[in-house]
Structures are given as structure tokens and as C-alpha cells.
N, C-alpha and C positions, 0 to 999 in steps of 0.2 A: 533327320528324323531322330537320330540318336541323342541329339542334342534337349530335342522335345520332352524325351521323356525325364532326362537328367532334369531337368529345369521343374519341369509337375513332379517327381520325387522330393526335390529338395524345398518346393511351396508345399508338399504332403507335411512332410517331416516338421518346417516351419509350424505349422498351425496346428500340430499335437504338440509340439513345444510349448504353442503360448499356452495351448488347453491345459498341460499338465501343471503350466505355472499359475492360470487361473484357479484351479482347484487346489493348489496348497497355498496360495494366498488368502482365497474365500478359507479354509478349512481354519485358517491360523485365529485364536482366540484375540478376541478385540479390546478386552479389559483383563486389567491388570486384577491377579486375588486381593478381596479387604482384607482389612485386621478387624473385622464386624466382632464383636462375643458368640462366639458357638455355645447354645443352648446344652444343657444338662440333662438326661432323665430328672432331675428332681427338680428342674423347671428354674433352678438359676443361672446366671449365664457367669461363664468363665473367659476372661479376654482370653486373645491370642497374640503372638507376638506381633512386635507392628517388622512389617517385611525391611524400613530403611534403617534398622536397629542390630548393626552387627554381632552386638552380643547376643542378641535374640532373648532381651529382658522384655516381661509385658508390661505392659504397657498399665501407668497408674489411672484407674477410671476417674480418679478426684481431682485429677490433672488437669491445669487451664494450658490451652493452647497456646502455642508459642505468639507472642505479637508480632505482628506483621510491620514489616519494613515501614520506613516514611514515604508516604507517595509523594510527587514533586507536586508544588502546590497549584491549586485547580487555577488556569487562567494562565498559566505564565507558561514561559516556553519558548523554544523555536519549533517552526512549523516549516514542512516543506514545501514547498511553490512548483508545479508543474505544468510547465507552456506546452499544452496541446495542440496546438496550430498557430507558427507565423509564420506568413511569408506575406507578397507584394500583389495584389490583386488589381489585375487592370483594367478587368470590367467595371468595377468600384471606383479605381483611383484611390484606392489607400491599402496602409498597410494593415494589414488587421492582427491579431493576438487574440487566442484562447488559451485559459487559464485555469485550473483549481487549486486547493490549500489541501494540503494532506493533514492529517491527523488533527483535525480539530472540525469541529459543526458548529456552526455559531454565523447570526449575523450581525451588522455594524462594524466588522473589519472593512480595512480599504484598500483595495488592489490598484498598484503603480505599474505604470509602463513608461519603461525610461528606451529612448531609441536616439542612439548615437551613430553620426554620420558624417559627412563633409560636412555637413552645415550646420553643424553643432547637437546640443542635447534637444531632444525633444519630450514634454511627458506629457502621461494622460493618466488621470487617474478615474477609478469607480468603486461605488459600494457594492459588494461583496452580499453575498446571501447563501443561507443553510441551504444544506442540498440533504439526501437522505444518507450519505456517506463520508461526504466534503463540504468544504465550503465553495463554494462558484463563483468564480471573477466575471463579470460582466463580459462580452468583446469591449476590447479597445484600440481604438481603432486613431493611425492619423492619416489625416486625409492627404492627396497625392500634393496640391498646391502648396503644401509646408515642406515639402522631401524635393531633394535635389537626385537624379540619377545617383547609382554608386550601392555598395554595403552600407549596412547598418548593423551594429549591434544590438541586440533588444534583451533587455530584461525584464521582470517584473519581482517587484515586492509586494508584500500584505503587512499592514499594519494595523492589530484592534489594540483591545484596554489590556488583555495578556499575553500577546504573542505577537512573534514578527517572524520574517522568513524572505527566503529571495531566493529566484531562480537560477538555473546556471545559464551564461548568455546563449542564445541561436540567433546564427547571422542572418544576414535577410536581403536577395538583393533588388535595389526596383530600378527598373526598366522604364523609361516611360520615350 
């Protein structure tokens, strides 16, 4: 009995903890102050310091803003490769592989599956297509009569006209 109530004290105490940590979280200001011009009674405006200026000189209005870095150039690149599903499917009889391209959208790339085993390399490749955040590798799939029992290694690669990229290996084993 004793034990009970220890236990609903200490879930009491827990959930006004998170409460009190919800409400100084929520209360905490979400933007940072501008350096905006604060208006004048006589209706012109006066900068204010800009806040990353440790002198705390203000800031000149006639001023062109700093240029911005070189961006790397559009198209080129490596890209990452992410195998969301392989393994050895025996209701099918093949190996299958899902795939997408990280940081780039774009179609006309080509997605490789390269599967290494006792019985040597194997590949398949497919066109690639825009997704609304990636690009999407087809399945690729090889079928069980090219595969011998044993592991395989599986990777895949993406090659278009500005990037490339490749997966890291996941082994694979088929059964048959």
C-alpha cells in the first residue's frame, strides 16, 4: 500500500514538472529584437545599433549589404544514396532493393545496383524520377535464377548530368 502511494506522489510531482517546464518554454520569446529604425516624434527615423556589432556603432542606411558567399555550382555535386529495403524475397524469388537520392530533385539520374556474391557482380540499373523531396530509384530487383545461395553485397549508385553518389553496402542473404 505504501509503495502505491510513493509511486502516484512521484507521477504527481513528475507531471507538474513537465507543466512548469511547458509554461517557461511556451512564455520564452521566439524572435530575436531588429535593428528596424525607431521612429522620432518628428517623424524621421533614427537607426539603432545592429545587435552582431560589438562596438555598438549604427549601422550606415546608405550601406550595400555584404555579398553573399559563392554557392557551389547548380548541378554538380555528390549526393547521398539511401537503400531503404534489401533483402531476399522468396515468395518472388528475387532480391529486391529500394532506393532514394538525398539532396537533390531532379529527373533523368540513373540508379545502379551492383550485387556481389559467390557468383560474381551482378547489376541492374533504372531511371530515377522527381519525388516531392528526393529523387526515387525505381525497385531493382534480380531475380532468384541469376543468384546462387550465400551473402551478397548490395550497393547502389545515382548517376545524372550534375551529380553522383553511392550507398554504403547492406548485405543480403538468399536462401533458396
Amino acid at each position: 500500500m505504501k509503495s502505491g502511494i510513493v509511486l502516484w506522489a512521484a507521477a504527481a510531482v513528475l507531471v507538474v514538472l513537465a507543466i512548469g517546464v511547458f509554461v517557461v518554454v511556451a512564455g520564452a520569446p521566439t524572435t530575436a529584437p531588429s535593428a528596424t529604425p525607431t521612429p522620432t516624434p518628428s517623424g524621421s527615423a533614427v537607426p539603432t545599433a545592429d545587435p552582431d556589432d560589438a562596438a555598438g556603432i549604427p549601422e550606415d542606411p546608405g550601406a550595400s549589404p555584404a555579398p553573399a558567399p559563392p554557392a557551389e555550382e547548380p548541378g554538380t555535386g555528390t549526393v547521398g544514396v539511401v537503400i531503404v529495403y534489401a533483402a531476399w524475397d522468396a515468395a518472388s524469388d528475387s532480391l529486391d532493393v529500394s532506393t532514394f537520392v538525398e539532396d537533390v530533385v531532379e529527373d533523368g539520374g540513373t540508379c545502379v545496383l551492383t550485387a556481389r556474391g559467390a557468383n560474381g557482380t551482378i547489376t541492374r540499373e533504372g531511371a530515377a524520377m522527381a519525388d516531392a523531396t528526393t529523387t526515387a530509384c525505381p525497385r531493382l530487383s534480380v531475380p532468384g535464377e541469376e543468384l546462387v545461395a550465400g551473402s551478397y553485397e548490395v550497393v547502389v549508385s545515382y548517376r545524372s548530368e550534375g551529380y553522383t553518389g553511392q550507398s554504403a553496402p547492406v548485405g543480403v542473404e538468399v536462401t533458396r
